[in-house]
C-alpha positions in Angstrom: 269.6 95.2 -74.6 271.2 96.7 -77.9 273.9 94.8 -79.6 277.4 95.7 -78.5 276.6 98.7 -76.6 276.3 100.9 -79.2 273.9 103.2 -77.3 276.2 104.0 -74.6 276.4 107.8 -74.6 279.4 109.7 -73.6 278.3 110.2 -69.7 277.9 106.3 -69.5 281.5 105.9 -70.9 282.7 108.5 -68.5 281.1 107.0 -65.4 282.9 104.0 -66.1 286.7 105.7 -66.7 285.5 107.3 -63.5 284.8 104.2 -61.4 288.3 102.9 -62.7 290.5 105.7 -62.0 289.0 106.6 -58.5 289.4 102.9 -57.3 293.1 103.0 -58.3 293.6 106.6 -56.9 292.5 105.3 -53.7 294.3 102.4 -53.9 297.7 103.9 -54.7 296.8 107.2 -51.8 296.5 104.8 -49.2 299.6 102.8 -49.9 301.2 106.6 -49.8 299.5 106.5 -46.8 301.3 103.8 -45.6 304.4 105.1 -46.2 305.0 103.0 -49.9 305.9 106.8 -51.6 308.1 106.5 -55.0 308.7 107.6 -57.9 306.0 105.1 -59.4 303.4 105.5 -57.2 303.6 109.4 -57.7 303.9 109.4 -61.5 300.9 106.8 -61.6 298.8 109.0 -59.4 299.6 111.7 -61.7 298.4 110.3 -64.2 295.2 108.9 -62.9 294.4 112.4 -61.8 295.3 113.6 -65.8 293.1 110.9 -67.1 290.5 111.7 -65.0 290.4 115.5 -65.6 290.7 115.2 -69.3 287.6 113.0 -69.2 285.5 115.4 -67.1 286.4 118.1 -69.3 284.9 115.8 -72.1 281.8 115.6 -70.2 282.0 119.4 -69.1 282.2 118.4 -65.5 284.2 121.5 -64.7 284.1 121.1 -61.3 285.5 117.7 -61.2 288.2 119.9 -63.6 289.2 122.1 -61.1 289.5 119.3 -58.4 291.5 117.0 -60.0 293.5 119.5 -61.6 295.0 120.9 -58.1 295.4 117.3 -57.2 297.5 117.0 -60.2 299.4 119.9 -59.2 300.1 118.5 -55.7 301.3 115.1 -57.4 303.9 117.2 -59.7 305.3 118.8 -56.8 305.9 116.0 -54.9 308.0 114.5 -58.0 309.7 117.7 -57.6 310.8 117.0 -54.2 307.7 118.5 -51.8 306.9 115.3 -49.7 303.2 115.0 -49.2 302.6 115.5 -46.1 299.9 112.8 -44.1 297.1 115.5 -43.1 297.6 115.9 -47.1 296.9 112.6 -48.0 294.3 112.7 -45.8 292.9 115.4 -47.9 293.6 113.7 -51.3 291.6 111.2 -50.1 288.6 113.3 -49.1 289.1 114.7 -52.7 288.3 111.2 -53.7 285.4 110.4 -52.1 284.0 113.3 -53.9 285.0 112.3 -57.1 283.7 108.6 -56.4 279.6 110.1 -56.6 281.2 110.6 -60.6 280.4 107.1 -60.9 276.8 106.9 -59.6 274.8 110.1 -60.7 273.3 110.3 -64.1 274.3 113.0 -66.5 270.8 114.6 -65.8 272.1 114.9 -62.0 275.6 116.1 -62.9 274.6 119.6 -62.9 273.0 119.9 -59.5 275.9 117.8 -57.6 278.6 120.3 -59.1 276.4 122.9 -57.8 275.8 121.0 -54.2 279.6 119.8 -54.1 281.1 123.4 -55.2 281.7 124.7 -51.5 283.5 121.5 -51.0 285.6 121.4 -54.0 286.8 124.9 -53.3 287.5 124.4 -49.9 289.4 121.2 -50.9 291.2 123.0 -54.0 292.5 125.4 -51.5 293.8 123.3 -48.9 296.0 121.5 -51.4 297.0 124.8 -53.0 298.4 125.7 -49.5 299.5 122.2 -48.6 301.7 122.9 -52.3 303.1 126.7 -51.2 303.4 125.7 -47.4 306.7 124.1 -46.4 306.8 120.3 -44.7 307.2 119.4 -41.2 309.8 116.1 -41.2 307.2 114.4 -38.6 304.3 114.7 -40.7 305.5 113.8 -44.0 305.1 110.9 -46.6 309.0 109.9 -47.5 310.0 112.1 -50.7 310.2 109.3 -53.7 314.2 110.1 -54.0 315.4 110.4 -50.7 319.4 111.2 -49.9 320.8 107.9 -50.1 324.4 106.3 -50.7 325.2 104.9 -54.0 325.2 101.3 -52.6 321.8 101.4 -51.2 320.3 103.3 -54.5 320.4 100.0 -56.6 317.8 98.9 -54.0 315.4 101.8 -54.0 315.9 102.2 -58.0 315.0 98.1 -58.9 312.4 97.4 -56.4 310.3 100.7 -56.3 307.2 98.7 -58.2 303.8 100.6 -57.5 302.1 97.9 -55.5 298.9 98.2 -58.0 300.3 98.5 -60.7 298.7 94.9 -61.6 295.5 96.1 -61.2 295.4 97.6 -64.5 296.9 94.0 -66.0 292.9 92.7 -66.2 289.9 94.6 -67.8 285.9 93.4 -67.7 284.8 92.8 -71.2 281.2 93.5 -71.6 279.6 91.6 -74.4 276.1 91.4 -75.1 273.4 88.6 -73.7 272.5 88.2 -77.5 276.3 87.5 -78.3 277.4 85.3 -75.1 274.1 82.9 -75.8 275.7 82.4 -79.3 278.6 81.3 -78.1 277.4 79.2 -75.1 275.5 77.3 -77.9 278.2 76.7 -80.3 280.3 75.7 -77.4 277.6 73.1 -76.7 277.3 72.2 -80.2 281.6 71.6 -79.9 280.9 69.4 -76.7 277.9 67.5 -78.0 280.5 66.7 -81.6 283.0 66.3 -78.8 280.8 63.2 -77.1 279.9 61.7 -80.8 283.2 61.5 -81.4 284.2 59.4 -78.3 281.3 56.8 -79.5 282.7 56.9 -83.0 285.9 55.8 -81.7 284.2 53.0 -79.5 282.9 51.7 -82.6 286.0 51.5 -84.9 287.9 50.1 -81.6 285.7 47.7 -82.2 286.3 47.2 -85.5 289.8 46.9 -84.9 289.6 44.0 -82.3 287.5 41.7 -84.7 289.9 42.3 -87.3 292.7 40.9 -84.7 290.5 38.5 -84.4 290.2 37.4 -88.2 294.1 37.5 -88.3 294.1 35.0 -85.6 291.5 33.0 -87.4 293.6 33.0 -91.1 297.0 31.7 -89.0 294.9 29.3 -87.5 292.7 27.9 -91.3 296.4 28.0 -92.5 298.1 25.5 -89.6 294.8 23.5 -90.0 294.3 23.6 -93.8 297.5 21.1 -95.0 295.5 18.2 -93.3 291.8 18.9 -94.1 291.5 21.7 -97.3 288.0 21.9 -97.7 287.7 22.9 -93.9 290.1 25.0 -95.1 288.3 26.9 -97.8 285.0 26.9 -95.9 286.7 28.7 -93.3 288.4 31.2 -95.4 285.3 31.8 -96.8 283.6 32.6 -93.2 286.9 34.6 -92.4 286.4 37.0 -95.8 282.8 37.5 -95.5 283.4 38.9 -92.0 286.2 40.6 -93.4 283.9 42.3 -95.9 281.1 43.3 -93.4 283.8 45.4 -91.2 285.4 46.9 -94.7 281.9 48.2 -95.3 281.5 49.1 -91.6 284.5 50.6 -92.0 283.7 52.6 -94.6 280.5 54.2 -93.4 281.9 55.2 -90.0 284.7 56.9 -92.0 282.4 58.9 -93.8 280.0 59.9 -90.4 283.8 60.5 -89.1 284.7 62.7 -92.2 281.2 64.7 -91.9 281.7 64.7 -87.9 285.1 66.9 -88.5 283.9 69.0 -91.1 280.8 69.9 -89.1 283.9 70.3 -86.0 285.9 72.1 -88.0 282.9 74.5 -89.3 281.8 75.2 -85.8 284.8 75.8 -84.4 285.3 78.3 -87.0 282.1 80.4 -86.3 283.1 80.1 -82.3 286.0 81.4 -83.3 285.2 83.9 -85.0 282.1 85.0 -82.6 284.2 85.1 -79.7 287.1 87.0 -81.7 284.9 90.1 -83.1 283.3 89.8 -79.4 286.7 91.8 -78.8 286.5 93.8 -82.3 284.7 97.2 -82.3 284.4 100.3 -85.1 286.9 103.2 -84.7 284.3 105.1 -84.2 283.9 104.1 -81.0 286.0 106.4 -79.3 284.8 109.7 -82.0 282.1 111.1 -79.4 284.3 111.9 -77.2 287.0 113.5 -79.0 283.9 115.4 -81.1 283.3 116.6 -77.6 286.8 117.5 -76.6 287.6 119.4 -79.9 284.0 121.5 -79.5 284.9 122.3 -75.8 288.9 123.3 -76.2 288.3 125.2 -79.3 285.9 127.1 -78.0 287.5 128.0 -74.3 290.3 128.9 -76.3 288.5 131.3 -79.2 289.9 129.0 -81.9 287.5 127.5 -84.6 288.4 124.3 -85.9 286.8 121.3 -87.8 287.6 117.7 -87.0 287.4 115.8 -90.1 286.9 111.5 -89.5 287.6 108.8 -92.0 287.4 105.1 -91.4 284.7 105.1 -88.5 283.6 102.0 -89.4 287.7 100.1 -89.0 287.4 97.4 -86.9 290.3 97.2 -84.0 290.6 95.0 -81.0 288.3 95.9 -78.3 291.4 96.3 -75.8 293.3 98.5 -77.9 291.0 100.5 -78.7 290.1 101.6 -75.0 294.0 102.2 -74.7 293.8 104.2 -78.0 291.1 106.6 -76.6 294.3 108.7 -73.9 296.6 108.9 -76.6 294.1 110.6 -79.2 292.6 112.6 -76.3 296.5 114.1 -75.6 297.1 114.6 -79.6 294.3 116.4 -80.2 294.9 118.4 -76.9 298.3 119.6 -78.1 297.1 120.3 -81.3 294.5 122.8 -80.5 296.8 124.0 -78.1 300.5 124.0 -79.6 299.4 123.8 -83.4 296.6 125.4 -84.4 296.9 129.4 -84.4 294.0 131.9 -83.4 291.3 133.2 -86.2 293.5 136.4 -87.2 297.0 134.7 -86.9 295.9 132.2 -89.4 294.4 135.1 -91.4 297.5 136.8 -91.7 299.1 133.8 -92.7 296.8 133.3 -95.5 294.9 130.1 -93.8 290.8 130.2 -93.4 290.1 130.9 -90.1 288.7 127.6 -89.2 291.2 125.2 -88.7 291.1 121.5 -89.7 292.1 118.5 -88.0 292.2 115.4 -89.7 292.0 111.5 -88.2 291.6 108.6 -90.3 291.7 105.2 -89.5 292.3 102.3 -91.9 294.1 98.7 -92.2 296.8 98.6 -93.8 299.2 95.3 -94.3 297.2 93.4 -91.6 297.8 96.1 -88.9 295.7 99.3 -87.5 296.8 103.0 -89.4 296.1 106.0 -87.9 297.0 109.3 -89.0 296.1 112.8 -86.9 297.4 115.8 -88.5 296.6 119.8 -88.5 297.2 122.4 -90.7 298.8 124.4 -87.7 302.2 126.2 -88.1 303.9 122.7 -87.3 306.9 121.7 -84.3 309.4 124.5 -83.8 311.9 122.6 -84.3 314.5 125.2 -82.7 312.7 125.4 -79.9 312.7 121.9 -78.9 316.4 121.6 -79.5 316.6 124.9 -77.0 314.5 123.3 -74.1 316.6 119.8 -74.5 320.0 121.7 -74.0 318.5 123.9 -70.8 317.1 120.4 -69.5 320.5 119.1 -70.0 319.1 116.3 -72.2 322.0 117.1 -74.8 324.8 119.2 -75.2 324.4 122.2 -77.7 327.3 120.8 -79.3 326.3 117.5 -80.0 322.2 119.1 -80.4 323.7 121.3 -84.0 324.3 117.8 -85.0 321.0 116.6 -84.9 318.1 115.7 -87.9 314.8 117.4 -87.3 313.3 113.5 -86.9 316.2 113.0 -83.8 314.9 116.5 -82.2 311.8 115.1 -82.4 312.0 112.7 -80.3 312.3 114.9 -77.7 309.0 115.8 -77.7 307.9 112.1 -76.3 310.1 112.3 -73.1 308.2 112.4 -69.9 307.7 116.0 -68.7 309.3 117.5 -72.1 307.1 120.6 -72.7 308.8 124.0 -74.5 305.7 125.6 -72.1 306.7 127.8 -69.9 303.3 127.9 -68.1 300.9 125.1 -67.4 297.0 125.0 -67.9 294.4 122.9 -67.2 294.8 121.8 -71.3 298.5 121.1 -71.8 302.0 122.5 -70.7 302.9 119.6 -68.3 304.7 117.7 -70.6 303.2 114.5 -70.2 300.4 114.1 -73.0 303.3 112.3 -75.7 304.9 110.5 -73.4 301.5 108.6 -72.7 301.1 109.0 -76.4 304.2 107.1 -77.3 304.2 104.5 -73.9 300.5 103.3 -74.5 301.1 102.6 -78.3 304.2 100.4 -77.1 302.7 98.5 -74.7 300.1 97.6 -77.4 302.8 96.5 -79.7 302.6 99.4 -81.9 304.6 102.6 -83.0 304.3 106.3 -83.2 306.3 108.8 -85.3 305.8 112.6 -86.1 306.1 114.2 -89.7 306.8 117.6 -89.3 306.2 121.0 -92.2 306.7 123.9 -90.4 304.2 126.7 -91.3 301.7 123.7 -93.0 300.6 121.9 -89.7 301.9 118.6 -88.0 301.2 114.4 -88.4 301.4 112.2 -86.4 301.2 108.5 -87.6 300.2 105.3 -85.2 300.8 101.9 -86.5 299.0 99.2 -84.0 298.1 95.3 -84.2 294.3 95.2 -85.2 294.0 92.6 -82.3 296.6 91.2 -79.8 296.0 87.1 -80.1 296.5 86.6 -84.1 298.3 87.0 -86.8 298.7 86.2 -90.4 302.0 84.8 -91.1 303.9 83.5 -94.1 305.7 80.1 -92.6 308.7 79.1 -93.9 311.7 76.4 -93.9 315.5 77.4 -92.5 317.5 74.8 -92.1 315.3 72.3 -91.1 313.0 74.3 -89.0 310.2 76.2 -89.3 309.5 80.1 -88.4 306.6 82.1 -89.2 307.0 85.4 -90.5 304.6 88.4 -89.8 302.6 88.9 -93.0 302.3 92.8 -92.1 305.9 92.9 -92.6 306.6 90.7 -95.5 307.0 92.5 -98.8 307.2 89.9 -101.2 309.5 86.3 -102.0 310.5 85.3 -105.5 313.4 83.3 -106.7 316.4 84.8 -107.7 319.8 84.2 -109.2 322.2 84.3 -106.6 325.2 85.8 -108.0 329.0 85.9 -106.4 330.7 89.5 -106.4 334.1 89.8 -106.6 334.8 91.3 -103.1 333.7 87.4 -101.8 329.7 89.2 -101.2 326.2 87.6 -102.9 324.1 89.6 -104.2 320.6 89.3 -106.2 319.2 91.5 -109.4 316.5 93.2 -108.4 314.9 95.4 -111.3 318.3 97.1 -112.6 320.0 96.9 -109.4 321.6 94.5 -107.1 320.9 94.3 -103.5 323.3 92.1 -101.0 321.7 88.5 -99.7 322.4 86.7 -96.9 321.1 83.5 -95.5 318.1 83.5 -93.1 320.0 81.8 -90.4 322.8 83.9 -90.3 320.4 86.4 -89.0 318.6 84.6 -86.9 321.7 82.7 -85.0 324.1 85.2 -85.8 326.1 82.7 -87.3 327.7 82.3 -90.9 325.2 80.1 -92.5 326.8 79.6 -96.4 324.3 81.0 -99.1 323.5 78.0 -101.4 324.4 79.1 -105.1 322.1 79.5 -108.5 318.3 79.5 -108.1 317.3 80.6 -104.7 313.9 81.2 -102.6 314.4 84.8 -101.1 312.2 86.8 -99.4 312.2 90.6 -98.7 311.2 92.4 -95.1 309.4 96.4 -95.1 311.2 98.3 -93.0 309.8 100.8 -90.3 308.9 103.1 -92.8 306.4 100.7 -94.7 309.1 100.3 -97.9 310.8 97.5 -98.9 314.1 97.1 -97.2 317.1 96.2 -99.8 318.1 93.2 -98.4 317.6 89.7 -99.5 316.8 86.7 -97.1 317.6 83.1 -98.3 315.4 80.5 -97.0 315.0 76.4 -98.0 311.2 76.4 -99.0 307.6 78.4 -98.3 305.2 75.9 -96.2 302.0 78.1 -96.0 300.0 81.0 -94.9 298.0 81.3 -91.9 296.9 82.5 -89.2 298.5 81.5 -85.4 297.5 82.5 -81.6 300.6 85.0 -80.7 301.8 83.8 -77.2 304.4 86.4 -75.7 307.7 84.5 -74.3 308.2 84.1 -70.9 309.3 87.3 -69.4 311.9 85.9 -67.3 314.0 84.8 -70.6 314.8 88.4 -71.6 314.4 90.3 -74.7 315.6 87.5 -77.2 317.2 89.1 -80.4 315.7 88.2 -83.7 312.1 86.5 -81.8 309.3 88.5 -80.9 306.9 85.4 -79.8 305.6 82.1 -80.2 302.9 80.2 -81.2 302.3 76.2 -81.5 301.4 74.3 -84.9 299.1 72.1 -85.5 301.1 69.2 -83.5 301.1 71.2 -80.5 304.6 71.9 -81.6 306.6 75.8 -80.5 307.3 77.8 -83.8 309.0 80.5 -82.9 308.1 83.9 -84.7 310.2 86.4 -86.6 311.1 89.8 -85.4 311.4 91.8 -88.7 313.4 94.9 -87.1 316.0 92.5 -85.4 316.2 90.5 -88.5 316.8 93.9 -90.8 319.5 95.4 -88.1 321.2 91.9 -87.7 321.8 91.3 -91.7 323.0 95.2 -92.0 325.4 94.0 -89.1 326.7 91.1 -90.9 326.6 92.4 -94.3 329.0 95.2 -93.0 331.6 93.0 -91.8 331.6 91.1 -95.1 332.1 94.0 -97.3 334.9 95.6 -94.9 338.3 94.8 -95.6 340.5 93.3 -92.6 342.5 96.8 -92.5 339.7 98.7 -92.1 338.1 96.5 -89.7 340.6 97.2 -87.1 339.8 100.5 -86.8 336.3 100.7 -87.5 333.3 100.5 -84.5 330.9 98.7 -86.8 331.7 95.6 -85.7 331.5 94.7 -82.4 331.3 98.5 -80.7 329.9 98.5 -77.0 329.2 101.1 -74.5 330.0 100.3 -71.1 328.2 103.1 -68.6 329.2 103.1 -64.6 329.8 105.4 -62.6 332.5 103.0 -60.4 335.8 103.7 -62.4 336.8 100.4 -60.7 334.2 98.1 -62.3 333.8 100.4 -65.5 337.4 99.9 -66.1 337.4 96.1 -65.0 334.4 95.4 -67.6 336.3 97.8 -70.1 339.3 95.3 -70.4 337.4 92.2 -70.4 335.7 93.8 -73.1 338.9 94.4 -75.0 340.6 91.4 -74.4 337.6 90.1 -76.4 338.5 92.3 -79.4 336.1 94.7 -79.2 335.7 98.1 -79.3 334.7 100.0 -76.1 333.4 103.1 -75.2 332.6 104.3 -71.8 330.4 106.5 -69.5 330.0 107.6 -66.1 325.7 107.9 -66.0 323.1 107.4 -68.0 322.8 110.8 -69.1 326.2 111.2 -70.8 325.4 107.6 -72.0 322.2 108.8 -73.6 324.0 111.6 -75.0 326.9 109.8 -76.7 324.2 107.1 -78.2 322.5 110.2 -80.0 325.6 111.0 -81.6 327.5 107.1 -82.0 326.6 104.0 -83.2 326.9 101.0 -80.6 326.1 97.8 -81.1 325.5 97.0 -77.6 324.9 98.5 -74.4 326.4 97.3 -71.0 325.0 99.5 -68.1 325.1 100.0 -64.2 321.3 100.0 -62.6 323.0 102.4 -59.5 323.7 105.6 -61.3 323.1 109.6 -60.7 321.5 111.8 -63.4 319.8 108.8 -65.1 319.9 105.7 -63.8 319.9 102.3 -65.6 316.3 101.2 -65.7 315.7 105.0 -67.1 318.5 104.6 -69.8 316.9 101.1 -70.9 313.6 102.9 -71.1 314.7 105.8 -72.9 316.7 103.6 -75.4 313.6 101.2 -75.5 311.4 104.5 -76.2 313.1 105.7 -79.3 312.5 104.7 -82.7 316.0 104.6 -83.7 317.9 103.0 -80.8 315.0 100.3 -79.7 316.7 97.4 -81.1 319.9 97.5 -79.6 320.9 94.9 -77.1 321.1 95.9 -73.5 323.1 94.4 -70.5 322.1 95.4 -67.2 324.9 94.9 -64.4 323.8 95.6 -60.7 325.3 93.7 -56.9 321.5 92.7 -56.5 320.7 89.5 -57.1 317.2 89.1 -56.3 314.5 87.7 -58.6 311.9 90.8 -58.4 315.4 93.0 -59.4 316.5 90.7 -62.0 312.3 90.8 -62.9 312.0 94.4 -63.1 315.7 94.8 -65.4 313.9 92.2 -67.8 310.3 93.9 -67.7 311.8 97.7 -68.6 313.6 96.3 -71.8 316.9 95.0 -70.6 318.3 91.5 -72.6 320.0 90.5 -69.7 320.5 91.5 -66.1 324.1 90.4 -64.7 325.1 90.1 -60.9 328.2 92.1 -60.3 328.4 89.7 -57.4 328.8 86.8 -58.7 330.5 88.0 -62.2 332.7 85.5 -63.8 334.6 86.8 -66.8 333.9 83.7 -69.4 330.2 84.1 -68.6 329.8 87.4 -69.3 331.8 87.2 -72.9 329.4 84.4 -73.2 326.0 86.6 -72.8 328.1 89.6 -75.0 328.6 86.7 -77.9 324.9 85.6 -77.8 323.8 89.1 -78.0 326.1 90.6 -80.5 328.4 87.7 -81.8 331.8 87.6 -81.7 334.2 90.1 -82.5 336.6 88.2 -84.6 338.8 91.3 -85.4 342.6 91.7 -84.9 343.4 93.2 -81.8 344.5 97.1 -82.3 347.1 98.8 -80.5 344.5 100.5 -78.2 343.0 97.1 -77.4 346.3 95.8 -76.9 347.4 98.7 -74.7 344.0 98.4 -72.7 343.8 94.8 -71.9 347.2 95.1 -70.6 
């Protein structure tokens, strides 16, 4: 068997994303079947369908192509309100027994069961093309996934709707070579074998340590008896030390065989480690045949000619995320030789060669995964996508003028955001960079677009090399240790602190000064004093890979290592400032730094320190919170708590105009309704969640349901805290509002004052 699988060919791969994705189609059709129809379910059988069409088309399947795309079509108009019917689902299902022989034949019998299975696939394509144009009988239908309900029922429907396989996805079979587990059964025998000699080795100096007792007991005794007879005295000190000597030099060689036991221990567990670790890691190259394939294929259907240019094939990256990574670069590259690159005479006229270039590289850089995909296409049209946002009602033409390029951007990574009019079996849905930008989240990583209109488009991924370690700096605050991620850290030296004038500290750095703040004060959000003259500081990157100009005080640097990441119990919430934990050597939690927290925290506090108390009362950078609900009742009842709390408070009746007034207004929190039209609250915490600029800001989730999987499913889309309107007490809720944000410790104004009255 060949190491690692590297002779897996591009069928094999397929015929195992095949298996996968028909198992879960039919799982989630015959819970539809059942009557389980939502929003989830329908977007996740949307996307299995997607997934599984772009991977036939990689394979040139394109009968499988033509199925799965009118399933696909059926699933879009269901989300747009055409229930499926149950003689449809039936026929879904029939479409995926079909695919399910994708799985079995070989690539060499591909071409004669699309011939064999053609009558069927057209008969099946045109049943669901009818069952899309024909209108729905209420008797035979599968519930639509938003069905006319009253506001006080939609919390329910909105909280609860989790598709019930969604965890199926949560495991994945790692395949590893006989070769590679054999290795690793022997060194984990060679661990339990050490294991065992240790136990003896402990027998031994146990005993060692009881005759040593015993010799005590033996001196105390010569001692009592030696005033009336000394030379029984001396005989028996004499017995006592040369036993004494025998167990020091017993002593010593079973510390040595104890000293070579853990380094051999140590050593081994090393190479286990480290066998079982690139067990997970695999080359970037990994995932090329595929999209070699997909750019050959596209290009060609579509009478563009284009190069696709690789560097870094042979980057390592975590086994895991490098199967989530193969979608994502499969959509890019999609919209690129659809939306970017021009045909052979456009680019002519534009002065390009007619072959087009797309360009991937892969590469590590500051302990994490780089990718870059760009074209030399005519770029985003920017305009455009600001025009489609305002006739989706995403934003108000108004408040769109106001927008940077980066902000209209964003845009782009909303689900169904397409400035299509038309869909194809390639692209025009929409939904390629929203899968883009929620896969690279859910592996802890990032995804921005760099735009040059008329010179082409890039778009740059920044991901964890693997999931379960990470190289951190730790460090000393106040008597407790944190670990910071190395990938972020730029650099620590000591500094002269230095006291401004205006009661701020600051630090030279080169011919500048940059403000400092104590590590603490970030982390707590309290005021931590700065301790004067010679200081330790240390200096974060920011998103953008640059060196952020803020300084951090800590007490001392302890080390750098490396630490098993373990994610925080879901059920405590987003907590500000932490993004995991590990455990020391001691078995003791050390809690680890979140760099984007810590940044926007400081620039927080910093703020406040440098504002006078005149124009703090007027000001919303301290303490500024949007309240969204669309009860006036309660959305004026949390409005003057809020206010009688000092802050500042601004309101909205849905999630859309909330989404609208946060493109436009800073907030430094976010207090929001879960039963809303237009955009509800789990869709605002998700959008907010999904953009770069807004990810970081502390969300409150209010809703009357009280139940765990409701309070579960707040916390799992990105909320900080999920509050029962039922059981809201005033001083609590302040309470949650000061942990998140602090305290607002400004004079009241006369707006406050009017308000709370």
């Amino acid at each position: 068997m060949p190491d690692d699988l590297d002779d897996l060919s591009i069928y094999d791969m397929f015929r195992m994303e095949a298996e996968e994705q028909v198992e879960h189609l039919q799982s989630r059709l015959l819970a539809l079947k059942d009557g389980e129809a939502n929003e989830v379910a329908l977007r996740n059988l949307m996307r299995g369908a997607h997934s599984l069409k772009g991977a036939a088309r990689v394979v040139g399947l394109n009968a499988a192509v033509r199925l799965t795309h009118a399933m696909e079509e059926r699933f879009v108009a269901a989300q747009q309100g055409h229930a499926i019917t149950q003689p449809e689902v039936d026929t879904l299902l029939r479409a995926v027994d079909v695919l399910r022989d994708l799985s079995t034949i070989s690539e060499d019998e591909a071409p004669a069961w699309a011939e064999a299975q053609d009558p069927t696939i057209t008969t099946l394509v045109t049943e669901l093309t009818q069952f899309t144009s024909a209108p729905s009988t209420p008797e035979s239908t599968v519930p639509a996934p938003t069905p006319e309900i009253s506001p006080s029922e939609t919390v329910e429907s909105t909280v609860s709707t989790v598709d019930p396989t969604e965890k199926l996805t949560a495991d994945f079979n790692l395949r590893i070579t006989s070769q590679r587990f054999d290795r690793i059964i022997a060194m984990s025998s060679d661990n339990l074998v050490q294991s065992q000699s240790l136990v003896r080795l402990q027998e031994q100096m146990q005993q060692i340590q009881h005759r040593l007792e015993r010799l005590v007991r033996s001196v105390a005794d010569a001692r009592r008896k030696g005033a009336r007879d000394p030379q029984k005295q001396a005989a028996a000190l004499n017995i006592i030390m040369a036993q004494g000597e025998k167990d020091r030099a017993r002593l010593g060689v079973l510390l040595q065989e104890l000293n070579r036991m853990i380094y051999t221990h140590e050593l081994n567990s090393e190479r286990l480690h480290q066998e079982v670790l690139h067990a997970r890691l695999r080359p970037f190259g990994d995932v090329l045949p595929n999209l070699r394939r997909l750019v050959r294929d596209i290009s060609a259907e579509m009478g563009k000619k284009v190069r696709l240019e690789v560097t870094g094939e042979r980057t390592e990256v975590d086994r895991d995320i490098l199967e989530k990574l193969r979608s994502p670069l499969e959509h890019l590259l999609r919209n690129a030789l659809d939306h970017g690159l021009e045909t052979p005479a456009q680019r002519t006229i534009a002065g390009k060669p007619e072959e087009a270039t797309i360009r991937l590289r892969a590469w590590h850089a500051n302990g994490r995964l780089a990718i870059t995909l760009s074209d030399d296409g005519n770029g985003v049209n920017i305009a455009a996508v600001a025009q489609r946002a305002i006739d989706r009602g995403l934003v108000r033409e108004s408040v769109a003028s106001l927008l940077s390029d980066a902000e209209i951007l964003e845009f782009l990574f909303l689900p169904g955001f397409s400035t299509r009019t038309e869909v194809t079996e390639i692209s025009g849905r929409g939904f390629g960079l929203d899968v883009v930008q929620s896969t690279v989240h859910e592996s802890g990583g990032s995804v921005r677009i760099e735009n040059s209109p008329g010179l082409g488009t890039t778009f740059h991924i920044s991901l964890p090399v693997t999931r379960s370690l990470m190289r951190v700096m730790r460090v000393e605050i106040e008597n407790e240790i944190y670990a910071i991620p190395l990938s972020r850290l730029s650099r620590i030296a000591s500094l002269m602190v230095i006291r401004e004038d205006d009661g701020s500290s600051t630090v030279e750095v080169g011919d500048s000064r940059v403000p400092v703040i104590h590590m603490m004060s970030a982390l707590q959000n309290t005021g931590t004093p700065l301790q004067p003259g010679l200081a330790k500081v240390l200096f974060f990157l920011n998103e953008k890979a640059r060196e952020a100009p803020i300084a951090f005080q800590i007490d001392r640097v302890v080390d750098e290592t490396t630490v098993a990441v373990r994610q925080l119990d879901p059920r405590l919430g987003r907590m500000a400032a932490i993004a995991a934990v590990t455990l020391t050597e001691q078995n003791v939690p050390m809690l680890i730094v979140e760099p984007d927290d810590i940044l926007r925290l400081a620039q927080k506090r910093i703020a406040q320190s440098t504002s006078d108390p005149a124009s703090q009362s007027t000001t919303a950078d301290r303490g500024s919170i949007l309240v969204v609900d669309d009860s006036g009742t309660v959305r004026q009842m949390i409005r003057r708590t809020l206010l009688r709390a000092r802050y500042q408070v601004a309101t909205a009746e849905h999630g859309a105009e909330a989404w609208n007034l946060l493109q436009v207004q800073h907030f430094d929190l976010l207090v929001s309704d879960v039963d809303m039209p237009e955009m509800n609250g789990i869709e605002l915490v998700e959008h907010v969640r999904g953009n770069s600029r807004l990810s970081h800001l502390p969300i409150i989730l209010l809703s009357y349901k009280g139940r765990e999987e409701d309070r579960r499913r707040g916390l799992e889309a990105g909320a900080d805290a999920y509050v029962t309107k039922g059981e809201f007490q005033e001083q609590a809720f302040l309470q949650v509002v000061t942990d998140l944000v602090g305290p607002a410790e400004l004079p009241a104004t006369p707006e406050q004052a009017e308000g709370a009255a």
